[in-house]
TIBAPA-942329 format. One line per field, with one value per residue: x, y, z of N, C-alpha, C, O in turn; residue in one letter. Coordinates in steps of 0.2 Angstrom, whole numbers. Last residue first. Example, Ala and Ser with C-alpha at 12.3 -4.5 7.8 and 13.67 -1.06 7.14 Angstrom:
<rs>
n_east [64 66] $
n_north [-11 -28] $
n_up [35 39] $
ca_east [68 62] $
ca_north [-5 -22] $
ca_up [36 39] $
c_east [64 66] $
c_north [0 -16] $
c_up [39 39] $
o_east [67 71] $
o_north [6 -17] $
o_up [40 42] $
aa [S A] $
</rs>
This chain:
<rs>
n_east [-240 -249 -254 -251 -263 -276 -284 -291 -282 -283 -296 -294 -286 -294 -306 -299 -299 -312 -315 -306 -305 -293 -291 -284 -268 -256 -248 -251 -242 -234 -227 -228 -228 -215 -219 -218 -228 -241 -243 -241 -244 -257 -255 -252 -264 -272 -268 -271 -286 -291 -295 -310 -318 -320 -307 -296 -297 -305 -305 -291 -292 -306 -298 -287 -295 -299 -286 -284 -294 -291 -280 -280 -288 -283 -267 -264 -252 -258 -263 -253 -245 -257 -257 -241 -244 -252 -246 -233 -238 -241 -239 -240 -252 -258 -257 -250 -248 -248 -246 -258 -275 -287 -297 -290 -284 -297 -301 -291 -294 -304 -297 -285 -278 -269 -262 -257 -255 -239 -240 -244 -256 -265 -277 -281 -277 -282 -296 -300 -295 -303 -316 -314 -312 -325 -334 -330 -325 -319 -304 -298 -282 -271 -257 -249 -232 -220 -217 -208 -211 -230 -243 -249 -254 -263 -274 -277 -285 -295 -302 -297 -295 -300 -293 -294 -303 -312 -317 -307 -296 -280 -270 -254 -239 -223 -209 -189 -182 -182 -184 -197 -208 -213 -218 -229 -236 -240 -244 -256 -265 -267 -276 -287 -289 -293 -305 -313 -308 -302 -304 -290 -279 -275 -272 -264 -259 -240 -233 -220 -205 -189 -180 -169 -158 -158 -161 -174 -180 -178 -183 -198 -198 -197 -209 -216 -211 -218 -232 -232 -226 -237 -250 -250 -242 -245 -240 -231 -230 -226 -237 -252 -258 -244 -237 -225 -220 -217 -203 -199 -185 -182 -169 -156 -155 -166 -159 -153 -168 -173 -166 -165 -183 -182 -174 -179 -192 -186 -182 -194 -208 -224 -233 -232 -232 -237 -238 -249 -246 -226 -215 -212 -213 -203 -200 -206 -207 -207 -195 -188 -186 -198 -191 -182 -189 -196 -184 -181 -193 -192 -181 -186 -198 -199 -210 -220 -224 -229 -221 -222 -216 -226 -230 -227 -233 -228 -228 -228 -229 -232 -218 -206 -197 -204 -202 -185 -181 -187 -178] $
n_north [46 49 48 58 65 60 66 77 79 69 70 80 75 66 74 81 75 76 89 90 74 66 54 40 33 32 43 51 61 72 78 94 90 77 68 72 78 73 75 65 55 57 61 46 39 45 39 26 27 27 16 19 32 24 22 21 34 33 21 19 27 20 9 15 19 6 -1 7 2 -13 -14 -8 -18 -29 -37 -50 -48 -47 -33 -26 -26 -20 -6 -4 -4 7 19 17 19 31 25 11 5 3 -8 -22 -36 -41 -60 -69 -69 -73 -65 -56 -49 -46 -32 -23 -23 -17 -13 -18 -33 -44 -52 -68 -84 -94 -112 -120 -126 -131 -133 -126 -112 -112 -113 -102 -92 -94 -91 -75 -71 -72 -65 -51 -44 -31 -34 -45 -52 -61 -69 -84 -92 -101 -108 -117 -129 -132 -135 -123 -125 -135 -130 -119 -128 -132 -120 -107 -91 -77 -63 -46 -35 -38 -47 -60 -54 -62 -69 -71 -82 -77 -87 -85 -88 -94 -91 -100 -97 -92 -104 -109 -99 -104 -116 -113 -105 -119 -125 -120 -114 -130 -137 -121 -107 -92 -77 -76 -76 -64 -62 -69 -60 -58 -64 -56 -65 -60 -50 -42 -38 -37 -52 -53 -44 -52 -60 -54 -55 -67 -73 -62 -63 -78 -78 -73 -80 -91 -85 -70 -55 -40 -24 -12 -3 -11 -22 -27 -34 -37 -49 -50 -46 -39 -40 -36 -36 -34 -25 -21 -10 0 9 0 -5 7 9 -3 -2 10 10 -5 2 11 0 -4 6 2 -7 -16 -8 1 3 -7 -16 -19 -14 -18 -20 -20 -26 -26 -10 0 15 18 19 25 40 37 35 46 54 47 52 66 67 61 58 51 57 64 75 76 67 51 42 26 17 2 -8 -13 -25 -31 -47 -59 -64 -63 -71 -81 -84 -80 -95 -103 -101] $
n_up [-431 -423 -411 -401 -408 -414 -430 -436 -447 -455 -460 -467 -478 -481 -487 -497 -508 -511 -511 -526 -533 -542 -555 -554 -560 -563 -558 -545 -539 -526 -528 -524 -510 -505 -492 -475 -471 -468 -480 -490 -484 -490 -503 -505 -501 -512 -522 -520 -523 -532 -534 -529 -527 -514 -503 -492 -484 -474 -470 -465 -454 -447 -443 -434 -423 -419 -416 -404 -394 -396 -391 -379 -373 -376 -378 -384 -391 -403 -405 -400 -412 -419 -416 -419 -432 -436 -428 -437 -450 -458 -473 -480 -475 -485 -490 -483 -476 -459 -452 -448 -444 -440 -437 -430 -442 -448 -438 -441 -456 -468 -476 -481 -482 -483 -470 -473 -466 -470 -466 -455 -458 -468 -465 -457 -463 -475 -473 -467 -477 -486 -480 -474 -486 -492 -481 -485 -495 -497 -502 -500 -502 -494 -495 -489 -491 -495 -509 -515 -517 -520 -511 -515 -528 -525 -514 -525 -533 -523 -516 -531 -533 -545 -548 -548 -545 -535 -540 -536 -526 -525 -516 -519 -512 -510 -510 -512 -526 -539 -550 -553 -550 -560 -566 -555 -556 -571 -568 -559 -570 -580 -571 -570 -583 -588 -585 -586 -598 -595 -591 -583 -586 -583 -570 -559 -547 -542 -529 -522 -516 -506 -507 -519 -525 -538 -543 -541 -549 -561 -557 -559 -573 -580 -574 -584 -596 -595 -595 -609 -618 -615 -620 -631 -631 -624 -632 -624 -615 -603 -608 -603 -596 -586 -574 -560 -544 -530 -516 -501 -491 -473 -466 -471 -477 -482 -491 -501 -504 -511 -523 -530 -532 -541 -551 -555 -561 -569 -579 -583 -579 -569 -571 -559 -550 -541 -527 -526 -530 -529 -530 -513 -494 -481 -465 -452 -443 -435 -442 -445 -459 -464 -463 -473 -484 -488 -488 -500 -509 -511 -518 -528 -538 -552 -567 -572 -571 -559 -549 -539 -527 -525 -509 -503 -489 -473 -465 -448 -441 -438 -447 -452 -448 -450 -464 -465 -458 -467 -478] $
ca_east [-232 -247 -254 -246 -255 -272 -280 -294 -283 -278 -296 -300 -283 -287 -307 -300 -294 -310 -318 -304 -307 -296 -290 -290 -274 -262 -249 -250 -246 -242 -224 -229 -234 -217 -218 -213 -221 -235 -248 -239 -239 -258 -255 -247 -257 -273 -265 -263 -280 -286 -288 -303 -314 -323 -315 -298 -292 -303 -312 -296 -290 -306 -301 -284 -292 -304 -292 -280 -293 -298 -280 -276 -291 -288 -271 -269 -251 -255 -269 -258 -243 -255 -262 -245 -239 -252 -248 -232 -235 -244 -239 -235 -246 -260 -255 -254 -247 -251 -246 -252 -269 -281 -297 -293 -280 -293 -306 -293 -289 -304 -304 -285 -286 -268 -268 -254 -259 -242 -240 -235 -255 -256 -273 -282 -275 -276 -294 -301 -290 -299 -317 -314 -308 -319 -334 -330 -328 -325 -307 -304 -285 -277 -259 -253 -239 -221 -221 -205 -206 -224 -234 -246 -250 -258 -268 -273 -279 -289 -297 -302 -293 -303 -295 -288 -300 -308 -322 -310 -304 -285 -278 -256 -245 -229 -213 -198 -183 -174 -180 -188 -204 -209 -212 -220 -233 -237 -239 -252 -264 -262 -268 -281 -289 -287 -299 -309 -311 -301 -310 -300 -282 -274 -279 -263 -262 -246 -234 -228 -208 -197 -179 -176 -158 -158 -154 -169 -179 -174 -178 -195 -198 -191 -202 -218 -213 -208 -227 -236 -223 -232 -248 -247 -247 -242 -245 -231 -234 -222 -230 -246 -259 -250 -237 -231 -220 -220 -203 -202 -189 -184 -175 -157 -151 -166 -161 -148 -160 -177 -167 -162 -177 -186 -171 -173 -190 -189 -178 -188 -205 -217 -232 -234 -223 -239 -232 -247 -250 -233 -216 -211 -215 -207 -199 -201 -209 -205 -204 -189 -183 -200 -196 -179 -185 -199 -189 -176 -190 -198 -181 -178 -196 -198 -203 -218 -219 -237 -221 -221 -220 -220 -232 -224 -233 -233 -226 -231 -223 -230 -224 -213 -196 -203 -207 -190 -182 -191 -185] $
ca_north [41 53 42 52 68 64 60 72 81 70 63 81 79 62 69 86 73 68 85 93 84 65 62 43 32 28 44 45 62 66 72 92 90 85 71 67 83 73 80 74 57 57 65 50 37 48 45 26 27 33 16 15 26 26 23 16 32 42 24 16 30 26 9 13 24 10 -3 8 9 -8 -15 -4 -12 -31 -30 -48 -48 -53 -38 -25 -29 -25 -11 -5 -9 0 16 16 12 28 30 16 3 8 0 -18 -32 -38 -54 -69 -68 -78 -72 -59 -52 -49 -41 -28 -25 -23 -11 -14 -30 -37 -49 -63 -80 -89 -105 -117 -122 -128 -138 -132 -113 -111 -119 -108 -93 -95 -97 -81 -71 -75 -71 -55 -49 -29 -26 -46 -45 -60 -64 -79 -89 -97 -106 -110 -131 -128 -139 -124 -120 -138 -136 -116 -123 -138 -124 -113 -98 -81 -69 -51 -36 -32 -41 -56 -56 -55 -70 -65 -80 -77 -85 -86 -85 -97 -88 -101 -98 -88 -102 -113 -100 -95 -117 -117 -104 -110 -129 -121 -112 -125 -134 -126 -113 -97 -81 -78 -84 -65 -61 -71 -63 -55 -66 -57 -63 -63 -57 -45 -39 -31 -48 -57 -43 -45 -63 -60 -49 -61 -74 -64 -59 -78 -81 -68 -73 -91 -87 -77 -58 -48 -30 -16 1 -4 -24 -23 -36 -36 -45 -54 -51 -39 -38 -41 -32 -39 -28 -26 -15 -4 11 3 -9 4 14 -2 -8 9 14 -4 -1 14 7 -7 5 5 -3 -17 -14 2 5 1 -14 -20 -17 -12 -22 -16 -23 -31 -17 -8 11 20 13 18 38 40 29 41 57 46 46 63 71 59 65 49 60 55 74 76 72 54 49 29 19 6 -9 -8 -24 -25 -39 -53 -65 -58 -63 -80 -84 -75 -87 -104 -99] $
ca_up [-432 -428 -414 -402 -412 -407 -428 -431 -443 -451 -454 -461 -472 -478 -482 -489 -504 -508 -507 -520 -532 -538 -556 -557 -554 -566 -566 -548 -542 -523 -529 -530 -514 -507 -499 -481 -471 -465 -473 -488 -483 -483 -498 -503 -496 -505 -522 -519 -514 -528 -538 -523 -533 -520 -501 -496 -490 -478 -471 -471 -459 -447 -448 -440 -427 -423 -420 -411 -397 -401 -400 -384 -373 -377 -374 -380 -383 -402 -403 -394 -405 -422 -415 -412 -430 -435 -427 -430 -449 -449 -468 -479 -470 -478 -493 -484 -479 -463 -452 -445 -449 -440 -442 -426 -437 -453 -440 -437 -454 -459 -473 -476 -480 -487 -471 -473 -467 -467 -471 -455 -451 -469 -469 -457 -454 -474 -476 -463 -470 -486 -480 -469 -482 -496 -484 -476 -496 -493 -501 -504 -501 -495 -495 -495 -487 -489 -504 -512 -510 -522 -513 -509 -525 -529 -512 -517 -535 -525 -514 -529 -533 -538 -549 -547 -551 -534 -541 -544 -524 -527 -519 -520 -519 -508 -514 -508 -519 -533 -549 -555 -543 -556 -568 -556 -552 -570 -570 -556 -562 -582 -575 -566 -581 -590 -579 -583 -595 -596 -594 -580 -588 -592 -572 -567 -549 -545 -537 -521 -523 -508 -501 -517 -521 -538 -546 -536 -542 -562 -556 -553 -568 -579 -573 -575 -592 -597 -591 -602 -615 -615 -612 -631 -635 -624 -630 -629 -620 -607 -604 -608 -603 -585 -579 -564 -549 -535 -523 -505 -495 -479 -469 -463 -478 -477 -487 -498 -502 -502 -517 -526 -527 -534 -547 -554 -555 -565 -575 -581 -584 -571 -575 -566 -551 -550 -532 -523 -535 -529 -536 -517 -504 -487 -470 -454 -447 -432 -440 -438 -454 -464 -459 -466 -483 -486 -484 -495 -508 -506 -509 -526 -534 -547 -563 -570 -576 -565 -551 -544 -528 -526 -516 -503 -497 -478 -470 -454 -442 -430 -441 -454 -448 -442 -457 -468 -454 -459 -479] $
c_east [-234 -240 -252 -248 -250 -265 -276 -290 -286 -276 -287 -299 -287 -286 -299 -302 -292 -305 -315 -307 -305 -299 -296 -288 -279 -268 -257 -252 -245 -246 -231 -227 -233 -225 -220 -212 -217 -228 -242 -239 -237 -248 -258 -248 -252 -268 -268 -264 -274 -283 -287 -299 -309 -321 -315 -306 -293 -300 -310 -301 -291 -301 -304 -292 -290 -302 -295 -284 -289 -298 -286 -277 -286 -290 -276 -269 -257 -252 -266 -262 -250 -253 -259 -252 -241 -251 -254 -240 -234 -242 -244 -234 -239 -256 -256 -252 -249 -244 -249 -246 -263 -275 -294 -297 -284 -289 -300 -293 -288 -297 -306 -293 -287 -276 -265 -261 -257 -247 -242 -235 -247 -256 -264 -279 -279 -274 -285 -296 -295 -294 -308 -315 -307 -312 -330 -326 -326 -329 -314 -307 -290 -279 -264 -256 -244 -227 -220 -209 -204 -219 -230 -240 -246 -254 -262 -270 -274 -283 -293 -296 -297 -300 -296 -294 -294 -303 -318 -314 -305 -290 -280 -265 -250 -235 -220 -203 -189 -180 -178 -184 -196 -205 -211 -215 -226 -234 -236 -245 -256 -260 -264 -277 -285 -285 -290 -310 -307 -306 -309 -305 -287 -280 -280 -269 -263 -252 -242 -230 -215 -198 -184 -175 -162 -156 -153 -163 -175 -174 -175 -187 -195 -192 -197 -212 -210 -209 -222 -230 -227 -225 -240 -247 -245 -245 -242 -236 -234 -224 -226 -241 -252 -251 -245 -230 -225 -220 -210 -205 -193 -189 -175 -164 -153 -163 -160 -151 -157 -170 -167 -162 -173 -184 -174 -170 -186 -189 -179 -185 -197 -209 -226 -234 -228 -233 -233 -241 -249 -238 -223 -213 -213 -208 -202 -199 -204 -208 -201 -193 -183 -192 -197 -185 -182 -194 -192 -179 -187 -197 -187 -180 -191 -195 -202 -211 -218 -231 -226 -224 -219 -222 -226 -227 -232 -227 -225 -226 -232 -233 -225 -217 -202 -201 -207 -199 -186 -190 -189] $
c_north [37 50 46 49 64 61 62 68 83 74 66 75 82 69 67 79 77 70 79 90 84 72 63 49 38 27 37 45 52 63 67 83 89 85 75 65 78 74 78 80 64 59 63 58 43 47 48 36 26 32 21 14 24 33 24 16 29 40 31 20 26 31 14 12 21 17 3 7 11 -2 -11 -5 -6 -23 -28 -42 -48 -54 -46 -31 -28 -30 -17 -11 -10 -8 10 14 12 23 28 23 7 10 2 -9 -28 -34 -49 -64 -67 -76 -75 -67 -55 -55 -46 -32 -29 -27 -15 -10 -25 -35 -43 -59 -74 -85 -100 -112 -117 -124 -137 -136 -120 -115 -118 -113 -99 -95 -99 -90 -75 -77 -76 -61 -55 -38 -29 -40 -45 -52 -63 -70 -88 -94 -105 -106 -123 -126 -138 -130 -120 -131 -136 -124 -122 -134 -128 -116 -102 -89 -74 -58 -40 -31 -35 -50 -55 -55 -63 -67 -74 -77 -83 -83 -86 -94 -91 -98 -103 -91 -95 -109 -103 -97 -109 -115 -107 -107 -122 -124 -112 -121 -133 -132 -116 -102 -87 -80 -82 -72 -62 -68 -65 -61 -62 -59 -64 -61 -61 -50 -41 -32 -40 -53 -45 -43 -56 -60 -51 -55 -70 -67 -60 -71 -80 -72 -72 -87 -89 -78 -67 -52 -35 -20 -3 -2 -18 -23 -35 -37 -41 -51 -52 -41 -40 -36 -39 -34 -31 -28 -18 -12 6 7 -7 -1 9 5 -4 5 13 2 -5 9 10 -5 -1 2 3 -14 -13 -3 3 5 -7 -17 -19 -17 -16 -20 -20 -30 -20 -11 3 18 15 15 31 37 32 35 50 49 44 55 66 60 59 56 55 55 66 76 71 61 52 37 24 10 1 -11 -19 -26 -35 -46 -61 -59 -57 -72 -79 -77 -83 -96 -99] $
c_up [-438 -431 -421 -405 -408 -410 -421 -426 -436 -447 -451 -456 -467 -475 -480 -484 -499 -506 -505 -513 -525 -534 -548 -553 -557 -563 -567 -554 -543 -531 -527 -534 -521 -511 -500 -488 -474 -464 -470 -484 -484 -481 -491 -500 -499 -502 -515 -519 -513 -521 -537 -528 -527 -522 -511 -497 -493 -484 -478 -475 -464 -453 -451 -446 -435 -426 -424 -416 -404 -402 -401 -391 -379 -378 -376 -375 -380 -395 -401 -395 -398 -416 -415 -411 -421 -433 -427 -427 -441 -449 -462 -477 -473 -475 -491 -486 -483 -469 -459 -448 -445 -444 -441 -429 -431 -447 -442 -435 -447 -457 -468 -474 -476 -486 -477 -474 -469 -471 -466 -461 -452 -464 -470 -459 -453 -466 -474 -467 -465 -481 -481 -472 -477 -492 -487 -479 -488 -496 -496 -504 -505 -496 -498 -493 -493 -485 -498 -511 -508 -517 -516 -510 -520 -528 -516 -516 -531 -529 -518 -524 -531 -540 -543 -550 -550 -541 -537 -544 -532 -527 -517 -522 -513 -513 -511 -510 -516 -526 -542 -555 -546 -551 -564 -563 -552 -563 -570 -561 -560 -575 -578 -566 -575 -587 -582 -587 -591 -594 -595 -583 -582 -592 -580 -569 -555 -548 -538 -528 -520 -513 -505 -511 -514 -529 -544 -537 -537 -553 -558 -553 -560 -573 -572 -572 -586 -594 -590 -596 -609 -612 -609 -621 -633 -626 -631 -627 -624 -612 -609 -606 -608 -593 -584 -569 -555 -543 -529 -511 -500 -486 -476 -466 -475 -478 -481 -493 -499 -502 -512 -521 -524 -528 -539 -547 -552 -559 -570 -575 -580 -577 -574 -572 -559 -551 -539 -527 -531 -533 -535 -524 -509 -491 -475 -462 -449 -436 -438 -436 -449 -460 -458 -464 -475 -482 -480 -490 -502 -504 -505 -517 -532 -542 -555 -570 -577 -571 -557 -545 -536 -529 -519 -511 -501 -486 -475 -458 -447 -433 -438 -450 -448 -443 -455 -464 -458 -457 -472] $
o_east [-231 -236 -256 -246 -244 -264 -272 -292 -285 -270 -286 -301 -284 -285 -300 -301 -286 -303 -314 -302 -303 -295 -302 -285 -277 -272 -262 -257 -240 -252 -233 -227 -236 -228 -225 -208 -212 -224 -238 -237 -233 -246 -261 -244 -248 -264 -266 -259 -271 -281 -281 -298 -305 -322 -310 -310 -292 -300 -312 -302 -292 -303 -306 -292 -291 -305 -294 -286 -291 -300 -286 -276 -288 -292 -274 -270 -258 -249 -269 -264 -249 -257 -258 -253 -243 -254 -257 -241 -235 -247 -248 -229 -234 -256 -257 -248 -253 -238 -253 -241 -263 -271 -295 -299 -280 -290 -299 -290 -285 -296 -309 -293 -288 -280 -261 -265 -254 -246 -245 -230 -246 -256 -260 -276 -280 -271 -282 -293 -293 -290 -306 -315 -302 -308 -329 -320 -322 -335 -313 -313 -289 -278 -264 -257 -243 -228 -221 -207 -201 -220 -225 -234 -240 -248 -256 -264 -268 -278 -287 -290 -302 -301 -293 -299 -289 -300 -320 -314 -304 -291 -281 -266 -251 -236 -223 -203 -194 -181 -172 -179 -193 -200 -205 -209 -220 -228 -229 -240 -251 -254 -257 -273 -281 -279 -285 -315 -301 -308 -314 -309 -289 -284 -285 -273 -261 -250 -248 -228 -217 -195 -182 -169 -161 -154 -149 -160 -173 -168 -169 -184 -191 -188 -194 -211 -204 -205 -219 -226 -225 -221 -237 -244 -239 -250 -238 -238 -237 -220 -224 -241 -250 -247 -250 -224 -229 -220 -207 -208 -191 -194 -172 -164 -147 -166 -156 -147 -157 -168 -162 -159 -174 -183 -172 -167 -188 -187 -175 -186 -196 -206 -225 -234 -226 -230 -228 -241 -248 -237 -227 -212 -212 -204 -206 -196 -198 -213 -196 -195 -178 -192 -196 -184 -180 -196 -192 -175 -189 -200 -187 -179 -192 -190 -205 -208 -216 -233 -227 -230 -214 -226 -222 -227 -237 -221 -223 -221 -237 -236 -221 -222 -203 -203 -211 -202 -191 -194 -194] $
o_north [33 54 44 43 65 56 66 66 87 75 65 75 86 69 66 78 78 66 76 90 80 75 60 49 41 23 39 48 48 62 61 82 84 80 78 62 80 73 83 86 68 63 67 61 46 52 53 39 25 34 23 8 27 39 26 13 30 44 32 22 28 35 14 14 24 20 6 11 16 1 -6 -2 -2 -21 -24 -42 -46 -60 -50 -34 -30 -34 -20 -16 -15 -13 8 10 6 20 24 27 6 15 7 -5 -31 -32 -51 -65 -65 -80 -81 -72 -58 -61 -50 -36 -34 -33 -13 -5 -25 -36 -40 -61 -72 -83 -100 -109 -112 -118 -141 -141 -121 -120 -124 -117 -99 -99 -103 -95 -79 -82 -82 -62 -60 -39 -28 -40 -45 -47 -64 -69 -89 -93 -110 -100 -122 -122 -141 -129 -118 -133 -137 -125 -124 -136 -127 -116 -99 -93 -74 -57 -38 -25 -29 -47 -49 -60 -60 -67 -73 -73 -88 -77 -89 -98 -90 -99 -108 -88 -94 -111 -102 -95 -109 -114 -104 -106 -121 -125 -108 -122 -134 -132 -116 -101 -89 -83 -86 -72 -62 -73 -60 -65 -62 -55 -69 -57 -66 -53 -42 -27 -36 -50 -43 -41 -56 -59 -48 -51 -68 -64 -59 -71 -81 -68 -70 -88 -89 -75 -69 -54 -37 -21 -2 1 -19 -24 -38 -40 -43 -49 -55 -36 -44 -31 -44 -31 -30 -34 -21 -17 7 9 -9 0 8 5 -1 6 15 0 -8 10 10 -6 0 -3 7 -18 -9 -1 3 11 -2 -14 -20 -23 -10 -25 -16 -35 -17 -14 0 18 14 10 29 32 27 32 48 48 39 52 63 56 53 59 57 51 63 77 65 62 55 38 27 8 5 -13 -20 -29 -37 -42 -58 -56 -51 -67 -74 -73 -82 -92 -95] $
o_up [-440 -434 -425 -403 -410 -413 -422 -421 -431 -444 -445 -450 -462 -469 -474 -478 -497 -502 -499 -509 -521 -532 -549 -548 -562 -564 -571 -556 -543 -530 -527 -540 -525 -513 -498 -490 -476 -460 -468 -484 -481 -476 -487 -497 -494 -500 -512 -516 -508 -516 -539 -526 -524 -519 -514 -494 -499 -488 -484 -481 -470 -457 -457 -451 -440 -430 -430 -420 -408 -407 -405 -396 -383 -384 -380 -369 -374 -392 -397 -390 -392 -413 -410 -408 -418 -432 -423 -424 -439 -446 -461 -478 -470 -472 -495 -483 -487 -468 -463 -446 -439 -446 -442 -425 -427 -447 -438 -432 -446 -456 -463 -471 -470 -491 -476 -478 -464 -476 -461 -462 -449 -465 -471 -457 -447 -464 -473 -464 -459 -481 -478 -468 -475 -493 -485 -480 -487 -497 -490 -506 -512 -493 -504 -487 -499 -479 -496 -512 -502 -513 -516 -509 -521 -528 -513 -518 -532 -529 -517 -525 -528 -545 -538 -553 -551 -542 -537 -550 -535 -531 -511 -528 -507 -518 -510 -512 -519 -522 -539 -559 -544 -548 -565 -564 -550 -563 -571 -558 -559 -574 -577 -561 -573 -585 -580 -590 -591 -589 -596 -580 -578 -596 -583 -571 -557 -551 -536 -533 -517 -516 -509 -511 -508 -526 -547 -532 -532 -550 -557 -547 -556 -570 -567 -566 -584 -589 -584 -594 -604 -607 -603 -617 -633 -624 -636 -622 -630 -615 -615 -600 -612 -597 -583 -570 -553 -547 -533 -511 -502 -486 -481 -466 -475 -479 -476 -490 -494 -496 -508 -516 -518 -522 -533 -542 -547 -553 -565 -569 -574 -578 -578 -578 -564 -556 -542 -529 -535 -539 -540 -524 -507 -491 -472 -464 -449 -433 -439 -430 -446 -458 -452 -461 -472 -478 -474 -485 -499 -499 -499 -513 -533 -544 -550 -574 -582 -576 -560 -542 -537 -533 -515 -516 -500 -487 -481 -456 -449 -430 -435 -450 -445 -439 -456 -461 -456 -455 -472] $
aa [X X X X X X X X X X X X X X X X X X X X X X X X X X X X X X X X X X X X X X X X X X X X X X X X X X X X X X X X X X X X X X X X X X X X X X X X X X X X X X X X X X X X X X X X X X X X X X X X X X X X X X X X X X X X X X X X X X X X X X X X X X X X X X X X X X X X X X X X X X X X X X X X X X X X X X X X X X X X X X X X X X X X X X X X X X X X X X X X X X X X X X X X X X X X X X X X X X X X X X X X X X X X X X X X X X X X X X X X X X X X X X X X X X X X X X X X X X X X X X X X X X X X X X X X X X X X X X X X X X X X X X X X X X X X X X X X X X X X X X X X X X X X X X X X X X X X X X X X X X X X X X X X X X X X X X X X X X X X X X X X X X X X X X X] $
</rs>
């Protein structure tokens, strides 16, 4: 568990979205396109089953064929695998906290058996309206049934108004004592606030968890809070030049982070922008621009129907972008 640490310290992560044809078709070509580029990149691995990849709503199979794709791609990195469950689970309804949980489980442990390093535990959004302190007694034990699959675990604080759920310090402590915790992963889209109270409390109390940035609207900022590394669905095209900023800001090259800095916020800006449930379909025509997925593979089946203007904005920034930082 110390090496997985140490592995991602430092590192990128991108969170991987996956190409599907308006058939919901996994394109193949665009896949191994993708998988040729992400091992040239200097991150320490991929997510995949995330919310960037819809883990929630792909069927079994599908995410079966997704793992083992990125496996046998990048046998050497860390892959971390997307856990939970959502209301519906493949067109069925979960009725009961029980199965919600047993899901969540299974899903985990179908990743360990596919050959997962990690589990990002999806938010429990099922128990929001719960009273307390039910509410934190459900939190805590969805966590202790995923973490009976054996592997490391990162919890996942979803800002509630991004649609995840809001822990409380005393949640996060009883969290935290969990023996297959490793980190967290923050992503409040646009709540400074949430961010900065929670990584005071992490880097006081639990200096050896790792802060994980999923903020890709300030991602920057995020690492000058104290994050120690990013994970992020930004982070599946231009990975070089994140990773860069990234090494610019923990070398203190004070002039390289900010220039990267402001390019990197700048492709936030074109991608992570209203409706923000398109920003997986910008990542992929951002990769399409980039000659790594086929166009006809830019569809997201779950994401919103996006005009022509919003997605002239990702090819008007990529075309702005000076072409060594085009990685």
């Amino acid at each position: 568990m110390t090496d997985i640490r140490g592995s991602l310290r430092h590192k990128l992560i991108p969170a991987l979205p996956v190409p599907f044809t308006e058939e919901r078709i996994i394109h193949h070509d665009s896949h191994a396109r993708m998988a040729d580029y992400m091992s040239e990149m200097p991150v320490a691995g991929v997510a995949v089953w995330a919310h960037t990849g819809r883990g929630l709503y792909l069927t079994e199979q599908e995410r079966e064929n997704v793992l083992t794709h990125w496996r046998e791609s990048l046998p050497k990195g860390i892959i971390i695998a997307g856990a939970g469950c959502s209301a519906e689970s493949n067109g069925n309804h979960v009725f009961g906290d029980d199965a919600y949980m047993f899901r969540a489980r299974n899903m985990a442990l179908h990743a360990k058996e596919l050959g997962a390093d990690a589990i990002l535990c999806y938010p429990p959004v099922r128990f929001r309206e719960m009273p307390m302190p039910q509410q934190e007694e459900a939190i805590v034990a969805y966590h202790r049934e995923i973490a009976q699959a054996g592997l490391p675990i990162i919890l996942f604080y979803l800002y509630e108004a991004a649609g995840g759920i809001s822990y409380s310090p005393r949640v996060l402590r009883e969290l935290f004592k969990l023996p297959d915790v490793i980190g967290i992963k923050m992503a409040t889209l646009d709540s400074v606030m949430t961010f900065q109270a929670v990584a005071g409390q992490l880097k006081s109390e639990y200096p050896n968890q790792l802060l994980i940035t999923g903020e890709d609207r300030f991602l920057g900022y995020s690492l000058m809070m104290g994050a120690d590394a990013a994970l992020v669905g930004m982070g599946g095209a231009l990975a070089m030049l994140q990773s860069d900023m990234m090494k610019a800001y923990y070398m203190e090259d004070t002039q390289n982070f900010l220039y990267r800095s402001g390019w990197v916020d700048r492709f936030a800006m074109a991608t992570f922008s209203s409706p923000i449930e398109g920003y997986i379909s910008r990542m992929l025509y951002t990769l399409s621009w980039l000659d790594l997925v086929s166009r006809e593979a830019t569809h997201d089946p779950w994401g919103p129907e996006l005009s022509d203007p919003e997605i002239d904005l990702v090819g008007d920034f990529m075309a702005s972008l000076p072409i060594e930082l085009k990685r």
